[in-house]
Biopython code that builds the backbone (N, CA, C, O; Angstrom):
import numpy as np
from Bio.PDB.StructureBuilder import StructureBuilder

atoms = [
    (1, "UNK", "N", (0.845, -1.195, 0.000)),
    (1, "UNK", "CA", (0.000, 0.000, 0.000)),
    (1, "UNK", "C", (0.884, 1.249, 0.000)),
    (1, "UNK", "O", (2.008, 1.116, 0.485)),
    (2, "UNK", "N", (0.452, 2.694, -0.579)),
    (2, "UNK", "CA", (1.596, 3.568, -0.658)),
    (2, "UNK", "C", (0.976, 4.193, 0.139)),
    (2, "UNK", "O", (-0.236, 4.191, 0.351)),
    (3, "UNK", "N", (2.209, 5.052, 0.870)),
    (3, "UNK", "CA", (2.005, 6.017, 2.132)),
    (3, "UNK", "C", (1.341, 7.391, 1.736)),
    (3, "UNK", "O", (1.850, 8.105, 0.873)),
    (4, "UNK", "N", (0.417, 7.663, 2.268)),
    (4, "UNK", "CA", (-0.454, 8.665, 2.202)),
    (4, "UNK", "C", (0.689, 9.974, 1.868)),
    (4, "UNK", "O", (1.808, 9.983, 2.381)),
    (5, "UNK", "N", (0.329, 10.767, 1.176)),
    (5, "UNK", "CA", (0.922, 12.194, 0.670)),
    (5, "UNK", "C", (1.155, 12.970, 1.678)),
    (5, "UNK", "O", (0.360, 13.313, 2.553)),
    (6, "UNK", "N", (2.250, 13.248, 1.556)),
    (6, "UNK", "CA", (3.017, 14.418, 3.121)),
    (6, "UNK", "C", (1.564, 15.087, 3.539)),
    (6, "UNK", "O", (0.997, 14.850, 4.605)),
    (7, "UNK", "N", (0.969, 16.134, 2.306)),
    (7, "UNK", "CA", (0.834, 17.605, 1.875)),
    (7, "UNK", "C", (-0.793, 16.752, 2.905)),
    (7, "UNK", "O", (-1.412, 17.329, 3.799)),
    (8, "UNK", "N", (-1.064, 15.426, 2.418)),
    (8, "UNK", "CA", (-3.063, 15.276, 2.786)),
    (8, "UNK", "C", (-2.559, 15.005, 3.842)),
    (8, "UNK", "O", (-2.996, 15.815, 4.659)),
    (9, "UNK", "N", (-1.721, 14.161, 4.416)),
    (9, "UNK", "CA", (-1.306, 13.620, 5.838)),
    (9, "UNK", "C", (-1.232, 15.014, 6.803)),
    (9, "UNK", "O", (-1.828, 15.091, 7.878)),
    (10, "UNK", "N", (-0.537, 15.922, 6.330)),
    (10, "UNK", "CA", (-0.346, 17.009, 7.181)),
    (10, "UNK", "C", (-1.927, 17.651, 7.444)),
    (10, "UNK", "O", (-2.400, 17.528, 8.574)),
    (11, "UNK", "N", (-2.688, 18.306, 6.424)),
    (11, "UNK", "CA", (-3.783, 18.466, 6.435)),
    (11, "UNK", "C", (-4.154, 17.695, 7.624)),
    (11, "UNK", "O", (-3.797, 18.138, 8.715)),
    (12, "UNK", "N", (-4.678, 16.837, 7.578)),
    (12, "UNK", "CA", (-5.322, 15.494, 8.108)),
    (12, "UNK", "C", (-4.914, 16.182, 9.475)),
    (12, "UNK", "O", (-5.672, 17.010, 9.979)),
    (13, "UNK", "N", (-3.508, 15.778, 10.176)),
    (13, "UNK", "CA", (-3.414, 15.761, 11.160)),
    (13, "UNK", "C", (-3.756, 16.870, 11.771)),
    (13, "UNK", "O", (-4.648, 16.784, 12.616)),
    (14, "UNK", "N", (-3.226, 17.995, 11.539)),
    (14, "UNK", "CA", (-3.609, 19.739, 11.373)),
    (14, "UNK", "C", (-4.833, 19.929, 12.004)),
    (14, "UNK", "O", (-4.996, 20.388, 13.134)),
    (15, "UNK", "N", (-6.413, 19.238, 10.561)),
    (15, "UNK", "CA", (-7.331, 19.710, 10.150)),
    (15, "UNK", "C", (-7.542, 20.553, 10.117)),
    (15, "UNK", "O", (-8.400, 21.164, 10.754)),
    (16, "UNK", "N", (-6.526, 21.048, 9.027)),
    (16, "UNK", "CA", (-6.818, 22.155, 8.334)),
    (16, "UNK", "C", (-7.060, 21.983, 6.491)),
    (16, "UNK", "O", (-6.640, 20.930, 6.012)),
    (17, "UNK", "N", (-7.599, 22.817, 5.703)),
    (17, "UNK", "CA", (-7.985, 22.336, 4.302)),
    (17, "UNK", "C", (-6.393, 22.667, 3.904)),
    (17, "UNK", "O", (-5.489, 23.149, 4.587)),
    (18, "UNK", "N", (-6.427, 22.168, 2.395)),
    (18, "UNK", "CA", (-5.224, 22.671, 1.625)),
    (18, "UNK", "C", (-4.991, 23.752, 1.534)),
    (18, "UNK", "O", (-3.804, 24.048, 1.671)),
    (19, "UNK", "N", (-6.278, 25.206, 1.180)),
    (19, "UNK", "CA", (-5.750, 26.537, 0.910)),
    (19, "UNK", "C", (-5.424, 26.945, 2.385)),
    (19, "UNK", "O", (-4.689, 27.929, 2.471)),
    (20, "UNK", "N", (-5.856, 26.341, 3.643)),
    (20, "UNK", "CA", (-5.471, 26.983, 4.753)),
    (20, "UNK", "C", (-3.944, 26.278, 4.897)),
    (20, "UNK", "O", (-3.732, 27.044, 5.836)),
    (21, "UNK", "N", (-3.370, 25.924, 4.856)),
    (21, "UNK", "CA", (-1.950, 25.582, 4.817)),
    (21, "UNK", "C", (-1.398, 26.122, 3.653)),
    (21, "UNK", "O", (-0.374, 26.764, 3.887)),
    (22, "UNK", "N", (-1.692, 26.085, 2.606)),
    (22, "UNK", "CA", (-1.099, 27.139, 1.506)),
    (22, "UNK", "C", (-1.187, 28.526, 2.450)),
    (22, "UNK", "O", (-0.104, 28.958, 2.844)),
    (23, "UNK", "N", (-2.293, 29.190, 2.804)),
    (23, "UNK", "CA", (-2.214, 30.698, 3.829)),
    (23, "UNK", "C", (-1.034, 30.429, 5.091)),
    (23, "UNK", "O", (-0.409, 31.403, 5.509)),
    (24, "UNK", "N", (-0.773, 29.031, 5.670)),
    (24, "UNK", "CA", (0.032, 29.093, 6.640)),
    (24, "UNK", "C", (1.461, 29.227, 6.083)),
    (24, "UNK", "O", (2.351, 29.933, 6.559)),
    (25, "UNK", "N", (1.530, 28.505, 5.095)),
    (25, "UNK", "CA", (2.800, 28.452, 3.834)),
    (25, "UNK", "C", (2.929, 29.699, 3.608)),
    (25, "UNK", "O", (3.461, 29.996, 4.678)),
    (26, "UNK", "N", (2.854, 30.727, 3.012)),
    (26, "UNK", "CA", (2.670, 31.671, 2.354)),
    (26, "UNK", "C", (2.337, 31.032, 0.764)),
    (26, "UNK", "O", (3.124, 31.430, -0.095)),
    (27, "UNK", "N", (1.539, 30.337, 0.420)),
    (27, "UNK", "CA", (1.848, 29.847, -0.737)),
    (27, "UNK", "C", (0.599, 29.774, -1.449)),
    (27, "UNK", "O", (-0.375, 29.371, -0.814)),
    (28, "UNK", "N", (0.404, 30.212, -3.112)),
    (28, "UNK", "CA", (-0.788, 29.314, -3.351)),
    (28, "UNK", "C", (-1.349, 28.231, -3.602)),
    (28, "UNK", "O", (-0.687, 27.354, -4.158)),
    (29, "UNK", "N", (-2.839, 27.979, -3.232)),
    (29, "UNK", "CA", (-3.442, 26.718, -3.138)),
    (29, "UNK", "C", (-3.290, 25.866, -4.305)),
    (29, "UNK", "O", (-3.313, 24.660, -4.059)),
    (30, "UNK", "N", (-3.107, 26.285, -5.778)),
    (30, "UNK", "CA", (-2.771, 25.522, -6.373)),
    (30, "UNK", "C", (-1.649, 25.001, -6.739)),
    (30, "UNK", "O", (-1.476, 24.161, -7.622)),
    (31, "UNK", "N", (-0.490, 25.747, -5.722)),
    (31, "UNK", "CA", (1.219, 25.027, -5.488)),
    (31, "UNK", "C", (0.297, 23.944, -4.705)),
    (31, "UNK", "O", (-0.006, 22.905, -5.291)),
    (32, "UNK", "N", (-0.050, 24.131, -3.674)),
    (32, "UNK", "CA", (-0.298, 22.937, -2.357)),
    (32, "UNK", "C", (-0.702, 21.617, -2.968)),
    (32, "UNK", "O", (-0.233, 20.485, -2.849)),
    (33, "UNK", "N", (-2.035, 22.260, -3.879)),
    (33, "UNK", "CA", (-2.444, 20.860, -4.944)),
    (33, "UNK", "C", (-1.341, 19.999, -5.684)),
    (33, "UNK", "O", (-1.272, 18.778, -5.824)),
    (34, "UNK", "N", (-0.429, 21.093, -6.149)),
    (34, "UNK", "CA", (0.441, 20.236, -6.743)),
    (34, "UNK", "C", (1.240, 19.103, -5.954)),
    (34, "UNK", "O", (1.541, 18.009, -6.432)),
    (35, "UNK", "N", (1.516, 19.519, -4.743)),
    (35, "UNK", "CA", (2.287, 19.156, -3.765)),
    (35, "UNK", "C", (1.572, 17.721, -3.502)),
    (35, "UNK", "O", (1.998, 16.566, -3.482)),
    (36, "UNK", "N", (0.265, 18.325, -3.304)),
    (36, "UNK", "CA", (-0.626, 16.559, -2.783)),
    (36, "UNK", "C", (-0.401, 15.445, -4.100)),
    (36, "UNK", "O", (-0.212, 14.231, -4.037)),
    (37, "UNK", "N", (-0.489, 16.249, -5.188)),
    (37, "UNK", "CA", (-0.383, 15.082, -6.322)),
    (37, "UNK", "C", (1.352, 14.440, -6.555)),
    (37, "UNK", "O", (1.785, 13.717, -7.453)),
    (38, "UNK", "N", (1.850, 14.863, -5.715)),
    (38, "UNK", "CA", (3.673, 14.180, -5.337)),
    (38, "UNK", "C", (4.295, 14.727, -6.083)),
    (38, "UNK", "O", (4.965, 14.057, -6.869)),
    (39, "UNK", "N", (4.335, 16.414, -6.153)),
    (39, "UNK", "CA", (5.233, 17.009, -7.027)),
    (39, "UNK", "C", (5.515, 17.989, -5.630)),
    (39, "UNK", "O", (4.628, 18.772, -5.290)),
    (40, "UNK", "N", (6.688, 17.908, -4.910)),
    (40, "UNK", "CA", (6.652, 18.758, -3.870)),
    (40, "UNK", "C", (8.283, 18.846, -3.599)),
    (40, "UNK", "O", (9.093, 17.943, -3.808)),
    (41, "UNK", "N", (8.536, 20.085, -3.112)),
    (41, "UNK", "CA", (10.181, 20.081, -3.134)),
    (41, "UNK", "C", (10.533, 19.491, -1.897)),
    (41, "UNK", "O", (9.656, 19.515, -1.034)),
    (42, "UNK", "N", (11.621, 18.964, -1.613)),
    (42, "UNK", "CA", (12.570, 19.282, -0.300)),
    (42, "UNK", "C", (12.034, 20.167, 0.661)),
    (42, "UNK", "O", (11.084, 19.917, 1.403)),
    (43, "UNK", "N", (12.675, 21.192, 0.613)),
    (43, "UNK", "CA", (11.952, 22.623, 1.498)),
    (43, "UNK", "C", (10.608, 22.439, 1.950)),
    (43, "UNK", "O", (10.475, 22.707, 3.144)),
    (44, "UNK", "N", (9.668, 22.098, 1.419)),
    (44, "UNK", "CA", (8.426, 21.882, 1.567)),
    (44, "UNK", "C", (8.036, 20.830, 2.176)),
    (44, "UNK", "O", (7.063, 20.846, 2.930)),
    (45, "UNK", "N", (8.644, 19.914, 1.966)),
    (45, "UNK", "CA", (8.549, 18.383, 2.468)),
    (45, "UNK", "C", (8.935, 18.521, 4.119)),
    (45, "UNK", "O", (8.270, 18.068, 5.050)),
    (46, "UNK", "N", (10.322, 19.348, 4.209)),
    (46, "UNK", "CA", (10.654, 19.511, 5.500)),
    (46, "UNK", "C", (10.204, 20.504, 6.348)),
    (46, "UNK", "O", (10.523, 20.667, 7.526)),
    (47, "UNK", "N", (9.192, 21.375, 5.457)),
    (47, "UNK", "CA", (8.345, 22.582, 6.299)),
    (47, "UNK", "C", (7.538, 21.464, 6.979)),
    (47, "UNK", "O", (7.659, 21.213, 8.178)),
    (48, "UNK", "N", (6.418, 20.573, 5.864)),
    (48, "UNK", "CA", (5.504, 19.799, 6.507)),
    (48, "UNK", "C", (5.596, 19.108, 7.208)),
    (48, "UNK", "O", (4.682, 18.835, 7.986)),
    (49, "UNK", "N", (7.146, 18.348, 7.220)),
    (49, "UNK", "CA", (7.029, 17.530, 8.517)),
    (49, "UNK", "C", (7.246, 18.205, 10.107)),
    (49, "UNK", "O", (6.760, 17.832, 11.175)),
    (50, "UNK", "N", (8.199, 19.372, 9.797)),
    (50, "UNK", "CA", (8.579, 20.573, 11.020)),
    (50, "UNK", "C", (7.141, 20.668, 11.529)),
    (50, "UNK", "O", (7.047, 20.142, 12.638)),
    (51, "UNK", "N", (5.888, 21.216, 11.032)),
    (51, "UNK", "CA", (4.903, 21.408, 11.315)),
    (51, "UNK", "C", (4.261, 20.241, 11.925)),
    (51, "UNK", "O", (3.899, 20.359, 13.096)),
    (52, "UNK", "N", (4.037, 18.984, 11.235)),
    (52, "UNK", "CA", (3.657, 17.700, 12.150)),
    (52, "UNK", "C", (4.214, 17.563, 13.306)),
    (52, "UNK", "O", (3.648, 17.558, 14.399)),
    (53, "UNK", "N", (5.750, 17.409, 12.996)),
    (53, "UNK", "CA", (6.490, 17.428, 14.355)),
    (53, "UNK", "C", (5.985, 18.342, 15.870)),
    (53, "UNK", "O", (5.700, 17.949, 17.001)),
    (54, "UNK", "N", (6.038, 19.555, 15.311)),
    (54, "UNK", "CA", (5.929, 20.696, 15.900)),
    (54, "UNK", "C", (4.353, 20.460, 16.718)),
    (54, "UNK", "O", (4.102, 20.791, 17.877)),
    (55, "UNK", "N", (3.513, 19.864, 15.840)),
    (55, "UNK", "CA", (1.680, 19.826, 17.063)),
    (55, "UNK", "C", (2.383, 18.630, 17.750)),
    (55, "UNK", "O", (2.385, 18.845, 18.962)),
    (56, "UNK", "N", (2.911, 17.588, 17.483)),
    (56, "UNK", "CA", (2.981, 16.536, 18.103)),
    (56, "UNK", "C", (3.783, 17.322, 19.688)),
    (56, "UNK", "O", (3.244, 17.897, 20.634)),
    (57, "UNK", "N", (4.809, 17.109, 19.490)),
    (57, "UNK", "CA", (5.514, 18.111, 20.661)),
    (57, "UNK", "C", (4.558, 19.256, 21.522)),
    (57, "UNK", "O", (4.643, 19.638, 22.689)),
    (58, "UNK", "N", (3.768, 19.565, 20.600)),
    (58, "UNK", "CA", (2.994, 20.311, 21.657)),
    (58, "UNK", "C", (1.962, 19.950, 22.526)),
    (58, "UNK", "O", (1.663, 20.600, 23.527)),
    (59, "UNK", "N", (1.294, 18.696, 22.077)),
    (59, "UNK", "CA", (0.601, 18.068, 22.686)),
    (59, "UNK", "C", (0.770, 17.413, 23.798)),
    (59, "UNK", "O", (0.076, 17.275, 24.805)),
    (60, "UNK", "N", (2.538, 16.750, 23.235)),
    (60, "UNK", "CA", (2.572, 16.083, 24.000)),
    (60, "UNK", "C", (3.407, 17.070, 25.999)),
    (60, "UNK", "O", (3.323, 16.555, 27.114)),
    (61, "UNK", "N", (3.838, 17.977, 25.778)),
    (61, "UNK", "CA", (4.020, 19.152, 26.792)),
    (61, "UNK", "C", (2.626, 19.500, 27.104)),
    (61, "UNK", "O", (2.411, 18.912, 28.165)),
    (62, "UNK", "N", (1.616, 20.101, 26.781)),
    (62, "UNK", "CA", (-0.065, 20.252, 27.118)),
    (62, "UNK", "C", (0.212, 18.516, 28.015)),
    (62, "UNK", "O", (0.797, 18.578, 29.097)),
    (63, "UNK", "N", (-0.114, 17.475, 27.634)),
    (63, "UNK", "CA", (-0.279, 16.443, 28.513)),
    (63, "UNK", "C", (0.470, 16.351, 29.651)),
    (63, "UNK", "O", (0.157, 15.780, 30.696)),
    (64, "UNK", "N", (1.621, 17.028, 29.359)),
    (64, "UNK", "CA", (3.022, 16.797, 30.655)),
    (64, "UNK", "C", (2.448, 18.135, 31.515)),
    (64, "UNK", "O", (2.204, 17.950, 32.708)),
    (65, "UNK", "N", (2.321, 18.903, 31.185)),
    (65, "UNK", "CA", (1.523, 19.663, 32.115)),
    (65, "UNK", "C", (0.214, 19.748, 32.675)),
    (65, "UNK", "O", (0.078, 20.393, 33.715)),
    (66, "UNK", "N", (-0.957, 19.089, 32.045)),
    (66, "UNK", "CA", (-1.689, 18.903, 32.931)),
    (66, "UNK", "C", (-1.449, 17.675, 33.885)),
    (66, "UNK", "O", (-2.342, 17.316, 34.652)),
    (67, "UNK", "N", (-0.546, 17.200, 33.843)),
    (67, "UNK", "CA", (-0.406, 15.750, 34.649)),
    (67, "UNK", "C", (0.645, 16.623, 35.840)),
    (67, "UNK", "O", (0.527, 16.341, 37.032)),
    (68, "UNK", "N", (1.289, 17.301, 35.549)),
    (68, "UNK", "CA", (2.481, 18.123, 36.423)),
    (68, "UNK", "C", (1.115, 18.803, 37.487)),
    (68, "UNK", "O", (1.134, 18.790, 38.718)),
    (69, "UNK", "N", (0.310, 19.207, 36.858)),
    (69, "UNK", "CA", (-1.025, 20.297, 37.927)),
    (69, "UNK", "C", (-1.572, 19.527, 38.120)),
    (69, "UNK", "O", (-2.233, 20.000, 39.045)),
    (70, "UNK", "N", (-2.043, 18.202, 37.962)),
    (70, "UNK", "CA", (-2.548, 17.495, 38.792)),
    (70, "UNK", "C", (-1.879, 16.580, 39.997)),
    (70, "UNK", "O", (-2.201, 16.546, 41.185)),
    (71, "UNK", "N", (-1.011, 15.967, 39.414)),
    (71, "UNK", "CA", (0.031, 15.973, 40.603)),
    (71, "UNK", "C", (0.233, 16.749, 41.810)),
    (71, "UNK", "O", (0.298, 16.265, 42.941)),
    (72, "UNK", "N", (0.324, 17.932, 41.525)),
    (72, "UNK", "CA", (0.175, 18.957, 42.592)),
    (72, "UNK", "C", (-0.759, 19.216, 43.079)),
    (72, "UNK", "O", (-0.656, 19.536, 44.263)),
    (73, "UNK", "N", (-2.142, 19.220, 42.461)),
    (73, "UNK", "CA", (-3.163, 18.708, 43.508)),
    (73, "UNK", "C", (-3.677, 17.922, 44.412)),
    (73, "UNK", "O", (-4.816, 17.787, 44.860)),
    (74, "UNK", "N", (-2.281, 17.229, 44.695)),
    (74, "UNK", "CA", (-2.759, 15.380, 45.109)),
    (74, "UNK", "C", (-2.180, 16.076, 46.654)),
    (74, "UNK", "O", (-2.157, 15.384, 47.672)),
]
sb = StructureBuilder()
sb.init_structure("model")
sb.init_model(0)
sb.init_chain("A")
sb.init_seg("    ")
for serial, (resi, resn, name, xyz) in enumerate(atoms, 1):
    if name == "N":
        sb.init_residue(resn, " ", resi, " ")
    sb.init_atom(name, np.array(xyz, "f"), 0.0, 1.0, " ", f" {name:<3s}", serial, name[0])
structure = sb.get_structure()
């Protein structure tokens, strides 16, 4: 099976549409399209994953801190 497209995967995780990540990109929506159909540079590839990376990490600090304030409520 082939691995889902950086550009929809990111979307996806995000949930955000394509032109709203093209607006987060500075870019237009029909670069982004291109991008989903597997025409996408380097640079771009490593913006999108920085950005995946980047909610993941944040989530996972949001969880380490509400567990840190609850702790301290104990």
């Amino acid at each position: 099976m082939k691995d889902e497209n950086i550009v929809k995967a990111t979307c996806r995780e995000l949930g955000i549409t394509q032109k709203e990540l093209g607006d987060m990109l500075d870019v237009p929506q029909p670069t982004v399209a291109r991008w989903a159909n597997g025409d996408i540079p380097k640079m771009a590839k490593m913006a999108l994953q920085l950005m995946t990376e980047n909610r993941n990490l944040k989530t996972k600090l949001d969880t380490i801190r509400k567990a840190r304030d609850l702790i301290n409520t104990l």
